[in-house]
C-alpha positions in Angstrom: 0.0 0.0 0.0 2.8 2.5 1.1 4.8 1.5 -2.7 1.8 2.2 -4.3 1.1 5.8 -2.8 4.3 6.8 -3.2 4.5 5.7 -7.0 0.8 7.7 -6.8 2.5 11.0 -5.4 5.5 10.8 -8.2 3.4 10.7 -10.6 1.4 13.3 -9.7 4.0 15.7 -9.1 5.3 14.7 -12.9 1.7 15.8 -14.1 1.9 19.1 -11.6 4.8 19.6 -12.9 4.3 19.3 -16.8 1.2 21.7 -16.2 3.3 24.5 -14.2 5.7 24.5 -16.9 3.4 24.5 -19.6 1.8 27.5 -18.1 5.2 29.3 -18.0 5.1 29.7 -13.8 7.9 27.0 -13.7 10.2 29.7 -12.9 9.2 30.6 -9.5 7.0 33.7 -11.0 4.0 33.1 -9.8 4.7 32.6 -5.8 7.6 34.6 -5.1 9.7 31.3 -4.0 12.9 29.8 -6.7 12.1 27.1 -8.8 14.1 23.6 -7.4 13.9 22.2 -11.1 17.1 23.0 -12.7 15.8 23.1 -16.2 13.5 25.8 -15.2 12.4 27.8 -18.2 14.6 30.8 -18.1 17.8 28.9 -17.1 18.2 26.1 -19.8 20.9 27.9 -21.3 22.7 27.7 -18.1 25.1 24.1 -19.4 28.2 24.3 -16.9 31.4 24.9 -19.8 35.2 25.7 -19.6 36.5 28.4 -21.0 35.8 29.3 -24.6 38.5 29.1 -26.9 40.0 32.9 -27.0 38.1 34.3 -24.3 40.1 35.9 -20.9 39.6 34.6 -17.6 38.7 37.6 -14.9 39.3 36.3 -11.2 38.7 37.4 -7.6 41.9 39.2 -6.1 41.6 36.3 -3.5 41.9 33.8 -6.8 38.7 31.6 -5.4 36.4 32.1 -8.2 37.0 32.8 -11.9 35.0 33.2 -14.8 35.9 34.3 -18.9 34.9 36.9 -20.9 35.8 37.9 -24.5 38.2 39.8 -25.6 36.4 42.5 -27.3 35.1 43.2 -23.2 37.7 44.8 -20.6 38.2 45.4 -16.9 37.5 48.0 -15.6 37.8 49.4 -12.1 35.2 48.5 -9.3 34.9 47.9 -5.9 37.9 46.5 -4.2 38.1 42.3 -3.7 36.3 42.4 -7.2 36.6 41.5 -10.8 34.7 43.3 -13.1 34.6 43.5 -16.9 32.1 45.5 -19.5 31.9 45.8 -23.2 32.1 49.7 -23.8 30.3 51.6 -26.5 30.4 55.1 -27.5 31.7 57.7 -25.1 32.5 54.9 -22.6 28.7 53.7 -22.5 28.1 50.5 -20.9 27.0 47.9 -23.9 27.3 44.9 -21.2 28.3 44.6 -17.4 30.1 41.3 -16.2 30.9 41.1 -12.2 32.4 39.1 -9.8 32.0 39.5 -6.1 33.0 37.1 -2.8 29.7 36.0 -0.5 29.5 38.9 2.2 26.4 39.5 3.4 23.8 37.4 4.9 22.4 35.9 1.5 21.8 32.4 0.7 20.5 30.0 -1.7 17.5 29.9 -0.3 17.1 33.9 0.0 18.9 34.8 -2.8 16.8 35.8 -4.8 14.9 38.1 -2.4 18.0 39.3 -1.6 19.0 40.7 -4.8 15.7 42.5 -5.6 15.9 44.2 -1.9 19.8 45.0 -3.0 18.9 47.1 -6.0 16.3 49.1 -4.4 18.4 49.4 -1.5 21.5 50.9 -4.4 19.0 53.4 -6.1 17.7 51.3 -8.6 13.8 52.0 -9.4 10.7 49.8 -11.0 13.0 46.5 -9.9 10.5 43.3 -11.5 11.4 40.0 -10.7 11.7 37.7 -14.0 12.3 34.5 -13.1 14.3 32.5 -10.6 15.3 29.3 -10.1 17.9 26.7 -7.4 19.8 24.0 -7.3 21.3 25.1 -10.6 24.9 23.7 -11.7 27.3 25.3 -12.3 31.2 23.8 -12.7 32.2 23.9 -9.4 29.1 23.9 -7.0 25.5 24.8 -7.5 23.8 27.9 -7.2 20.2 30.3 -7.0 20.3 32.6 -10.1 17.5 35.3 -10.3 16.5 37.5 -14.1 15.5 40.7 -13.2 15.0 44.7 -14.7 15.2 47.4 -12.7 15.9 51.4 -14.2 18.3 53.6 -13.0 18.6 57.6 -13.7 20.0 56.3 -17.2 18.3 53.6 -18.7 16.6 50.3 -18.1 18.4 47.0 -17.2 18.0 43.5 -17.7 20.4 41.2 -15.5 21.4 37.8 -14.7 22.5 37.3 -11.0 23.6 34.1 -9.1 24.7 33.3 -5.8 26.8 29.7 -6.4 28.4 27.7 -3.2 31.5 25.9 -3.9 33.2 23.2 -1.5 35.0 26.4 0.1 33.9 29.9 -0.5 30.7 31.4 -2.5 30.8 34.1 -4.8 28.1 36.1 -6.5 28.1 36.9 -10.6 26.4 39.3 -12.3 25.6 40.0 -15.8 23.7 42.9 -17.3 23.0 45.0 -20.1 20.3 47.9 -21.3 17.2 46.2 -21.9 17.2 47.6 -25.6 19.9 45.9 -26.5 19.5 42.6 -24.5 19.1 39.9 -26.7 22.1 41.3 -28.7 24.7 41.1 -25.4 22.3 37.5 -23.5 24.4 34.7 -25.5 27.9 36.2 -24.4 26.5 37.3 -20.7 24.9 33.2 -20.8 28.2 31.7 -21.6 30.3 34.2 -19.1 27.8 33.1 -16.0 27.9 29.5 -17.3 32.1 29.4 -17.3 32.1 30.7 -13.4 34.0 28.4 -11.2 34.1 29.2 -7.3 36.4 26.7 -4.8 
């Protein structure tokens, strides 16, 4: 009796979730609370890689997380115990945004996403909408919580990418972003960048 109720229950949580993805809430959208399903729509493209051929690896000061970013995109300066990079356009314009920072708050894979939305109110950032969100994600060297979100700021809107992912040793936050305009034109290299991170 107990075999059979359990093989009940899995197969209804199949069918429950077959229907929440076909109705595009699979993500964690429509309660607030991170998808646990780590093909969650929004995050397939997220396929743990090395570092593309010809891309530069950007890395922590502390050296415990890299992750690689073309050529045609450069460092630039940030905030200290951080690795940045950004594709530049005209008169230094921000095309693309790629960042690295160490855990150092009180955020977790269970809060992260939460966290982040709170984060960007909390830095200026106005009209913050939360996309999607999903955990348990893998990445190369751990697994992570990864939240999409926009949010404007006193120049333009934004569309980002931002994961928390726990290695055996340390965690470390990425961040990729880019106007919203110009989005689809900047996801596959901000996709791959997020995808390459490795934390210890």
């Amino acid at each position: 009796m107990a075999d059979r109720m359990i093989d009940g229950l899995r197969r209804l949580l199949v069918v429950a979730a077959s229907i929440a993805a076909s109705l595009g809430v699979w993500g964690g959208v429509a309660d607030g609370s991170p998808s646990v399903n780590a093909q969650a729509p929004g995050f397939r493209w997220l396929k743990p890689q090395r570092t593309p051929h010809g891309w530069e690896l950007a890395r922590l000061p502390s050296g415990n997380a890299t992750f690689a970013y073309p050529r045609t995109w450069r460092p630039i300066r940030t905030d200290p115990g951080t690795a940045s990079v950004a594709l530049l356009g005209q008169g230094r314009s921000i095309r693309g945004y790629l960042n690295l920072t160490p855990r150092q708050g009180t955020e977790t894979l269970a809060n992260w996403p939460s966290f982040r939305i709170e984060h960007l109110g909390d830095e200026g950032s106005t009209d913050v909408r939360r996309i999607a969100s999903a955990r348990g994600l893998a990445f190369r060297s751990g697994q992570g919580t990864c939240v999409i979100d926009s949010y404007r700021t006193s120049r333009a809107r934004y569309r980002e990418i931002a994961c928390l992912v726990a290695g055996n040793r340390t965690s470390s936050v990425v961040v990729g972003a880019a106007p919203s305009k110009t989005w689809t034109q900047q996801a596959g290299t901000i996709e791959r960048a997020i995808a390459s991170l490795r934390t210890d």
